[in-house]
Biotite code that builds the C-alpha atoms (Angstrom):
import biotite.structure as struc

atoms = struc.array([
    struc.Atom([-1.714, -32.590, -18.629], chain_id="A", res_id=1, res_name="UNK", atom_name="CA", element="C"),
    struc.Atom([1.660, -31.222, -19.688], chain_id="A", res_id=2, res_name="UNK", atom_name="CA", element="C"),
    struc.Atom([0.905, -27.735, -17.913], chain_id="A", res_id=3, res_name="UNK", atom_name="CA", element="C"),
    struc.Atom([-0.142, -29.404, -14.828], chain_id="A", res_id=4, res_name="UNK", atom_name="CA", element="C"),
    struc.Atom([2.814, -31.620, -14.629], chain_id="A", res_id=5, res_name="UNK", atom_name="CA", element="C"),
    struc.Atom([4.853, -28.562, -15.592], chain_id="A", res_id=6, res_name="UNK", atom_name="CA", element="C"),
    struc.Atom([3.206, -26.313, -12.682], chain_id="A", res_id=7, res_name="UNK", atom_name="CA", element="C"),
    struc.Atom([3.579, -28.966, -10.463], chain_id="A", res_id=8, res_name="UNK", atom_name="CA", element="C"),
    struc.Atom([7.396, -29.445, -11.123], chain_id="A", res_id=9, res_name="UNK", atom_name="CA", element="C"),
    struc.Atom([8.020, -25.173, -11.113], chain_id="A", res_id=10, res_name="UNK", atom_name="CA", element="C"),
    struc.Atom([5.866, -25.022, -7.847], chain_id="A", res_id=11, res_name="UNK", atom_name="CA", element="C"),
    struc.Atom([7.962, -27.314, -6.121], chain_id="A", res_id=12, res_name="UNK", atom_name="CA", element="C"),
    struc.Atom([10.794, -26.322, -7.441], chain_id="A", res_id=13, res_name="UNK", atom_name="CA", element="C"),
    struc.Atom([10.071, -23.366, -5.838], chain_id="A", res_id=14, res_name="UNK", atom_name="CA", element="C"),
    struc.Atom([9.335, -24.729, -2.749], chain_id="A", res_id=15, res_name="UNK", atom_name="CA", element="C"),
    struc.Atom([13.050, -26.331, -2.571], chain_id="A", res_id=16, res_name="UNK", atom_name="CA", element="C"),
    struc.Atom([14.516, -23.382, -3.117], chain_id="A", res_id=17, res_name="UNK", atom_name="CA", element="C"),
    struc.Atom([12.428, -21.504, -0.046], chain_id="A", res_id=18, res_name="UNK", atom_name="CA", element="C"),
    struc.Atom([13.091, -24.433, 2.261], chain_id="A", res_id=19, res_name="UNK", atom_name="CA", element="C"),
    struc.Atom([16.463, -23.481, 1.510], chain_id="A", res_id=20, res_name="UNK", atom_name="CA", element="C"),
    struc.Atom([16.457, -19.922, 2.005], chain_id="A", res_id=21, res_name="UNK", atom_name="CA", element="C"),
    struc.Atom([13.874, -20.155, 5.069], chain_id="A", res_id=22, res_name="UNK", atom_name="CA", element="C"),
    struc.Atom([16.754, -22.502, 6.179], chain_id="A", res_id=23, res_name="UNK", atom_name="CA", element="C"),
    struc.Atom([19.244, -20.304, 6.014], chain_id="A", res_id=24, res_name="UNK", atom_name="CA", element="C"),
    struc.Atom([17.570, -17.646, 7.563], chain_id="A", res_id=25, res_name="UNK", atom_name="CA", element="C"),
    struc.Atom([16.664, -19.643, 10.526], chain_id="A", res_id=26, res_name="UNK", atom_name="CA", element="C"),
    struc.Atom([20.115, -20.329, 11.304], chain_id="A", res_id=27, res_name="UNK", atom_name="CA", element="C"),
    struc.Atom([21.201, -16.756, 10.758], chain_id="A", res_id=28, res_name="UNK", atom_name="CA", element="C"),
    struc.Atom([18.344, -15.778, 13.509], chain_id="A", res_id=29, res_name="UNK", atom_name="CA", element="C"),
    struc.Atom([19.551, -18.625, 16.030], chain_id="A", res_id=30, res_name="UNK", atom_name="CA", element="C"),
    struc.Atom([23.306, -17.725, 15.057], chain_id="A", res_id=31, res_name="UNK", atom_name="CA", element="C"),
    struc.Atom([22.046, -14.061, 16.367], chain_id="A", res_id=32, res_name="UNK", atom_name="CA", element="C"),
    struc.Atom([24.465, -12.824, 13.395], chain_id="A", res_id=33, res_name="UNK", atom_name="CA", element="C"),
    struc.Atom([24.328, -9.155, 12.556], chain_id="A", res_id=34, res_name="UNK", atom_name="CA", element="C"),
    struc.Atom([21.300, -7.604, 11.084], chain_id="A", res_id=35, res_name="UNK", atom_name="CA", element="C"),
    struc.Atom([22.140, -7.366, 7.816], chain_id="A", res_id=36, res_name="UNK", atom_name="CA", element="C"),
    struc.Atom([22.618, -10.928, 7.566], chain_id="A", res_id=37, res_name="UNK", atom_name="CA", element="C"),
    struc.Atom([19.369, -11.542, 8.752], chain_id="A", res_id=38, res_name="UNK", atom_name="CA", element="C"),
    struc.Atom([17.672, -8.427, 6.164], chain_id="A", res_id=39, res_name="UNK", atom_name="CA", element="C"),
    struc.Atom([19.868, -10.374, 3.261], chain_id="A", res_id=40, res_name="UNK", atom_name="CA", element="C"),
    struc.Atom([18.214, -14.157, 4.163], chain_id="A", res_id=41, res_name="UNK", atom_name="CA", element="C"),
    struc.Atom([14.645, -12.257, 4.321], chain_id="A", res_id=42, res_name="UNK", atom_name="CA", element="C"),
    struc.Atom([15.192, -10.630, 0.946], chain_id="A", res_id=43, res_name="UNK", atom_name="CA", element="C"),
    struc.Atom([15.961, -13.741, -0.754], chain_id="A", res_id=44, res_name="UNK", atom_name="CA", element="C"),
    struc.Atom([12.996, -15.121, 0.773], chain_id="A", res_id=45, res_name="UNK", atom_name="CA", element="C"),
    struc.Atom([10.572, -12.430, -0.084], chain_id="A", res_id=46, res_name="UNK", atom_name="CA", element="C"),
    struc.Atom([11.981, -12.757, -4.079], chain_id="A", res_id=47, res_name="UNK", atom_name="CA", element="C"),
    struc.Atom([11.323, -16.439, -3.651], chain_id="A", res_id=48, res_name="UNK", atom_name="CA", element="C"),
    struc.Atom([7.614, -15.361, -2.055], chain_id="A", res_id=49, res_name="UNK", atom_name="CA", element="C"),
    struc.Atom([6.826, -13.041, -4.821], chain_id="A", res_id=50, res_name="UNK", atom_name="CA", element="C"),
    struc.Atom([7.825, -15.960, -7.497], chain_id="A", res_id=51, res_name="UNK", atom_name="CA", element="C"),
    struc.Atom([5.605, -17.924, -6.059], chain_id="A", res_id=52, res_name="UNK", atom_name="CA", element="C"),
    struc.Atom([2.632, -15.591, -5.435], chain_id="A", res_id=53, res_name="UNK", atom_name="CA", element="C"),
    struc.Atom([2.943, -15.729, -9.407], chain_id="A", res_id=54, res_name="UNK", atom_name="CA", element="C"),
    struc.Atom([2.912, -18.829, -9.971], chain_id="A", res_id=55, res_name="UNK", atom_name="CA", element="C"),
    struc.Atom([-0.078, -19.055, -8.004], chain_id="A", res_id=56, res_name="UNK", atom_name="CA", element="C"),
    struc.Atom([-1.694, -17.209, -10.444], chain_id="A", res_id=57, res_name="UNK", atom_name="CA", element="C"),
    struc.Atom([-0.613, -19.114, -12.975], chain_id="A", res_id=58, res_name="UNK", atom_name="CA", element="C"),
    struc.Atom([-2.106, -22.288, -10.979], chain_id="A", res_id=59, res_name="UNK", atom_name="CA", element="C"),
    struc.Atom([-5.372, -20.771, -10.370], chain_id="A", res_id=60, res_name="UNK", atom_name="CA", element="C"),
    struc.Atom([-5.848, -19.492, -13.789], chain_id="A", res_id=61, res_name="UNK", atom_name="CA", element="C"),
    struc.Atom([-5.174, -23.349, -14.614], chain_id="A", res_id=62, res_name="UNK", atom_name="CA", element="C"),
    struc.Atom([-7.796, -24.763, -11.887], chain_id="A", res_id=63, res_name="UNK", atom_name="CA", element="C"),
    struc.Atom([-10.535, -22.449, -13.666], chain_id="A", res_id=64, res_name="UNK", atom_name="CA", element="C"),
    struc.Atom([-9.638, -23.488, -16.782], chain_id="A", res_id=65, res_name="UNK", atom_name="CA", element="C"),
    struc.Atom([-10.045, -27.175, -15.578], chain_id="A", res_id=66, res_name="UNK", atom_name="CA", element="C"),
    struc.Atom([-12.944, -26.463, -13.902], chain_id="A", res_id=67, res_name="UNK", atom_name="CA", element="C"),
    struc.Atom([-11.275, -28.089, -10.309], chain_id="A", res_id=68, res_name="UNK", atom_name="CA", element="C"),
    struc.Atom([-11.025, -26.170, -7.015], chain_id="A", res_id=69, res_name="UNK", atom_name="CA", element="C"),
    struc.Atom([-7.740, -28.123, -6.627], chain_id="A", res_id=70, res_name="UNK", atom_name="CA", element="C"),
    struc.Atom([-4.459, -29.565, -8.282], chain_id="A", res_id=71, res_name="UNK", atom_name="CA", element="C"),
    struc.Atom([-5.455, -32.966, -6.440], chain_id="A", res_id=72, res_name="UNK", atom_name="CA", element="C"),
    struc.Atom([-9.096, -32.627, -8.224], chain_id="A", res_id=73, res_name="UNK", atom_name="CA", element="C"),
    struc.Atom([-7.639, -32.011, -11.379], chain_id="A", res_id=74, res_name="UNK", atom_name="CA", element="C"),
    struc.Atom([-5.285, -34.778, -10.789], chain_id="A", res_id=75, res_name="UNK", atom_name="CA", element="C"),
    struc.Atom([-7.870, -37.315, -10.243], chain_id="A", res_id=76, res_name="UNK", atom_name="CA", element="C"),
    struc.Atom([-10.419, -36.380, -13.350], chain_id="A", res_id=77, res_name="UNK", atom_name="CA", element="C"),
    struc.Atom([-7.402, -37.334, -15.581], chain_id="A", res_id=78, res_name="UNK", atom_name="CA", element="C"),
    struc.Atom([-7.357, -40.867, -17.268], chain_id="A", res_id=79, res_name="UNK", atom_name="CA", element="C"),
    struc.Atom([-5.642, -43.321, -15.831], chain_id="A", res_id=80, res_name="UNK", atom_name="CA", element="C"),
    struc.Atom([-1.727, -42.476, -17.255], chain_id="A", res_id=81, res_name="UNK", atom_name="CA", element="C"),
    struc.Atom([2.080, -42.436, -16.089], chain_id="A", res_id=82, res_name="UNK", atom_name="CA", element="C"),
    struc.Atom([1.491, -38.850, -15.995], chain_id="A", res_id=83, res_name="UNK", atom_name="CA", element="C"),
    struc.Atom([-0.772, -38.884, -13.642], chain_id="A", res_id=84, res_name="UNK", atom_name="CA", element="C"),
    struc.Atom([0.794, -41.397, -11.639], chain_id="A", res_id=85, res_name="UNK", atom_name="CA", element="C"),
    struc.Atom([4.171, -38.181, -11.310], chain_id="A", res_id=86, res_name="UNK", atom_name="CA", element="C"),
    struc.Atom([1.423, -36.041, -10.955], chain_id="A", res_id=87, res_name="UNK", atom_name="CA", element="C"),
    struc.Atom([0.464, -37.728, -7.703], chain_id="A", res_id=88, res_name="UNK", atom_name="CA", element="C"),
    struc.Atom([3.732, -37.865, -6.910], chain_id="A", res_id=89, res_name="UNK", atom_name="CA", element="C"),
    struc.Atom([4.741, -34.338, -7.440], chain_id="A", res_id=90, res_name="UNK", atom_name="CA", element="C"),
    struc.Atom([1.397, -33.618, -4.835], chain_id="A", res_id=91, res_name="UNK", atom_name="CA", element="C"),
    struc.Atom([2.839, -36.027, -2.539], chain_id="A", res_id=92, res_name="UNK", atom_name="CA", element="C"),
    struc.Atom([6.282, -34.312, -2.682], chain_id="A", res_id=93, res_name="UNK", atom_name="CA", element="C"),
    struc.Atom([4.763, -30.397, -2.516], chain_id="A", res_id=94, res_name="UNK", atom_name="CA", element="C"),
    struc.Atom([2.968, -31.568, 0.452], chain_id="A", res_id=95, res_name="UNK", atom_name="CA", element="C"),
    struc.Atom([5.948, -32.941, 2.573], chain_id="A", res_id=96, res_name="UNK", atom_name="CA", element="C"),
    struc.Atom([8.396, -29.829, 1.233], chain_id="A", res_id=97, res_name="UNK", atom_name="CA", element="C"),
    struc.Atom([4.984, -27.135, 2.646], chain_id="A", res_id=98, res_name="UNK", atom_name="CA", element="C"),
    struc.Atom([4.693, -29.532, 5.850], chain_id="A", res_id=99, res_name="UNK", atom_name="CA", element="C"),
    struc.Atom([8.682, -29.028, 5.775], chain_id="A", res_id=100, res_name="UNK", atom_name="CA", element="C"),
    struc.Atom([8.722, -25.151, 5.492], chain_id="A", res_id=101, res_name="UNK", atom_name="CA", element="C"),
    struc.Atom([5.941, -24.294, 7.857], chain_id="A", res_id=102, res_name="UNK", atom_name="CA", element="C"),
    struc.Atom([8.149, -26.125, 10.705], chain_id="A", res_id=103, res_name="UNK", atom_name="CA", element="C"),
    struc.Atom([11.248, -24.215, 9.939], chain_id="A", res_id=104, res_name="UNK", atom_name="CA", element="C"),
    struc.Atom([9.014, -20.501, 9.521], chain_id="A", res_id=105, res_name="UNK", atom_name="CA", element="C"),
    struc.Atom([7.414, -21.383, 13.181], chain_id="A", res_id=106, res_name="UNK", atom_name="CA", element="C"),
    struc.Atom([11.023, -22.037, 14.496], chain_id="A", res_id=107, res_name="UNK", atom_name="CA", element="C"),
    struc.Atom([12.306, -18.259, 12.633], chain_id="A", res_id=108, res_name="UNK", atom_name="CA", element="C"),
    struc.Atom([9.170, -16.975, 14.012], chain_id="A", res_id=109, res_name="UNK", atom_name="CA", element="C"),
    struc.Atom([9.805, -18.241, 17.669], chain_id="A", res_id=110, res_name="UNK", atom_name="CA", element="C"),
    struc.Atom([13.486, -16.882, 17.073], chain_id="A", res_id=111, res_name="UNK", atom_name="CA", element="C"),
    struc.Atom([12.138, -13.643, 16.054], chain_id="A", res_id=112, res_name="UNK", atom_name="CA", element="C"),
    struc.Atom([9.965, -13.010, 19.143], chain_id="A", res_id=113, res_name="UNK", atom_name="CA", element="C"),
    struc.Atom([13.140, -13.591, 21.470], chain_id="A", res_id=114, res_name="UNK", atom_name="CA", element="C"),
    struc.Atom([15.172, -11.654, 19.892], chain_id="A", res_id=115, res_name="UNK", atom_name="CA", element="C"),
    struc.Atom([12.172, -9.144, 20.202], chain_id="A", res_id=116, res_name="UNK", atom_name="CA", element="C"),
    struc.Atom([11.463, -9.427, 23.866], chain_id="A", res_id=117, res_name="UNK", atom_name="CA", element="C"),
    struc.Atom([15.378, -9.022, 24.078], chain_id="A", res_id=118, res_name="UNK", atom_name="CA", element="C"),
    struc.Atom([15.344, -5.638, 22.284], chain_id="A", res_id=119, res_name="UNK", atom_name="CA", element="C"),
    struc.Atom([12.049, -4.496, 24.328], chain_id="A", res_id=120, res_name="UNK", atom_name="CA", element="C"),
    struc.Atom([14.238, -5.574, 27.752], chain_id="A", res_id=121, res_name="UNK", atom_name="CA", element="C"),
    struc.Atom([17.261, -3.393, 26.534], chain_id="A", res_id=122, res_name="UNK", atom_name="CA", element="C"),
    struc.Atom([14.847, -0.882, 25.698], chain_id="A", res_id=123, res_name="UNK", atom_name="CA", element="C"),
    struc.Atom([13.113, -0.712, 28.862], chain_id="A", res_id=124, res_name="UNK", atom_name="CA", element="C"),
    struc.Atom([16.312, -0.857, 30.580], chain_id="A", res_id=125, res_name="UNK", atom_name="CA", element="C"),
    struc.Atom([17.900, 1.994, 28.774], chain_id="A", res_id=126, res_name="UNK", atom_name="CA", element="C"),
    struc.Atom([15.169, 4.423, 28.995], chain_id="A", res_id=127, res_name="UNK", atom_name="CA", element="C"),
    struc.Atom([14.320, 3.055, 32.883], chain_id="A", res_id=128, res_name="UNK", atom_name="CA", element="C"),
    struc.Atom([10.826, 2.528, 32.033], chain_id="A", res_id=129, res_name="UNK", atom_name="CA", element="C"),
    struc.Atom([8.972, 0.961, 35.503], chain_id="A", res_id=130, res_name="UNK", atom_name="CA", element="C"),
    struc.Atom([6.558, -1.936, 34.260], chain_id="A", res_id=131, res_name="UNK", atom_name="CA", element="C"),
    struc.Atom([3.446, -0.744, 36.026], chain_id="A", res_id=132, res_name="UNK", atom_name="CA", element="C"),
    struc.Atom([1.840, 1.000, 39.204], chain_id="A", res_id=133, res_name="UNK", atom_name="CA", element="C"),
    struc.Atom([3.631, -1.329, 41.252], chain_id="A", res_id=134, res_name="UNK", atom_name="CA", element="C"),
    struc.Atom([7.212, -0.176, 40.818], chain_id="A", res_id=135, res_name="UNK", atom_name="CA", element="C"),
    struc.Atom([6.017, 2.920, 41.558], chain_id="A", res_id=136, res_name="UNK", atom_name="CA", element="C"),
    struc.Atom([6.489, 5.104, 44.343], chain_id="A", res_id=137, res_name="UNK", atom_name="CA", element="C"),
    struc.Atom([4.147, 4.979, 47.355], chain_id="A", res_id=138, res_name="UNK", atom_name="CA", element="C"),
    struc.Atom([3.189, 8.537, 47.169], chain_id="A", res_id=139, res_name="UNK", atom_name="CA", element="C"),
    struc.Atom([2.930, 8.583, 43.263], chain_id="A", res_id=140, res_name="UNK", atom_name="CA", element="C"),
    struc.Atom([-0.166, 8.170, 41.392], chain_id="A", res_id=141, res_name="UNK", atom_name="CA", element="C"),
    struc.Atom([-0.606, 5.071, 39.993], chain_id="A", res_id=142, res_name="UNK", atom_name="CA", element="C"),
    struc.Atom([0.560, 5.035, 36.199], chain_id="A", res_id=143, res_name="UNK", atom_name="CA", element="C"),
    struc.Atom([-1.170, 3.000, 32.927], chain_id="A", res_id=144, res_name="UNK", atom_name="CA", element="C"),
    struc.Atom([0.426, -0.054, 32.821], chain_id="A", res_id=145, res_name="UNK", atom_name="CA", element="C"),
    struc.Atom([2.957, -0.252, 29.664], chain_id="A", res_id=146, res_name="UNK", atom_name="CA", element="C"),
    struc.Atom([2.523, -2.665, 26.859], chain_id="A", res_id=147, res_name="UNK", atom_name="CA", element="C"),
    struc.Atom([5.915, -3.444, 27.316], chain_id="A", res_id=148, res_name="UNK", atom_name="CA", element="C"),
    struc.Atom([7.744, -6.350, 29.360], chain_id="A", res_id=149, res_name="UNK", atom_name="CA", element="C"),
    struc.Atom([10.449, -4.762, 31.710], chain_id="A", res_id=150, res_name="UNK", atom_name="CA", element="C"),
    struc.Atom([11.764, -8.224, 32.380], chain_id="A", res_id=151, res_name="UNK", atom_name="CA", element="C"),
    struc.Atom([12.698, -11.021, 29.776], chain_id="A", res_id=152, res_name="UNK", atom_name="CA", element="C"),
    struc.Atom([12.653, -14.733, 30.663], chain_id="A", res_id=153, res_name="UNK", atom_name="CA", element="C"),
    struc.Atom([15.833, -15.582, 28.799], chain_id="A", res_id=154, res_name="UNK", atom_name="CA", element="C"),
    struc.Atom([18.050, -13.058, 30.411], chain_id="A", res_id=155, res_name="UNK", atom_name="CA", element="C"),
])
């Protein structure tokens, strides 16, 4: 019980500290600050990833040892205990702070794909790139249509 309770408490832990980060790197991407600021929030994030792919390990070496395909699982075939009670807990807590951090990666991820379709735009515009065969001349032969968007909705 003590290494569940003690996985539980480093997993969210964990999680705190990537809401955090993920956090701060959301605001960074709506604050359109340079990109370094933005490479320096996703490197703390990715250390913060790779922590927790290990502890993930750690966790599923720990289910198979219990012989439970989940923490809950495991939870519940313990006797009844005020361990298990802050075991529950701890589940109840990992789940909102998960909940918490996929909101906040869909907003950075929504971010991300502006700022995206703003660099294609630029690109497009720099380079005069025509969207497809209807920009093109009358007399031209039709040409493959890009993959690109010559026109972004935000601008």
């Amino acid at each position: 019980m003590e290494e569940m309770l003690r996985l539980l408490e480093e997993e969210l832990s964990l999680c705190g500290k990537l809401n955090e980060a993920a956090e701060k790197q959301r605001q960074t991407l709506k604050d359109n600050l340079d990109g370094q600021a933005v490479g320096s929030a996703a490197q703390s994030v990715n250390r913060l990833l790779e922590k927790m792919t290990a502890l993930e390990k750690e966790k599923e070496e720990f289910l198979q040892r219990a012989g439970a395909p989940t923490m809950m699982e495991a939870v519940r075939r313990q006797a009844y205990s005020p361990e298990k009670l802050w075991a529950r807990k701890l589940l109840q807590e990992l789940d909102k702070a998960l909940r918490d951090l996929k909101q906040v990666n869909f907003t950075s991820q929504s971010l991300l794909a502006r700022d995206m379709d703003y660099l294609s735009f630029n690109i497009n515009v720099m380079t005069q790139a025509q969207a497809g065969p209807g920009y093109a001349a009358p007399e031209a032969a039709p040409k493959a249509v890009q993959g690109r968007k010559l026109f972004d909705q935000s601008v």
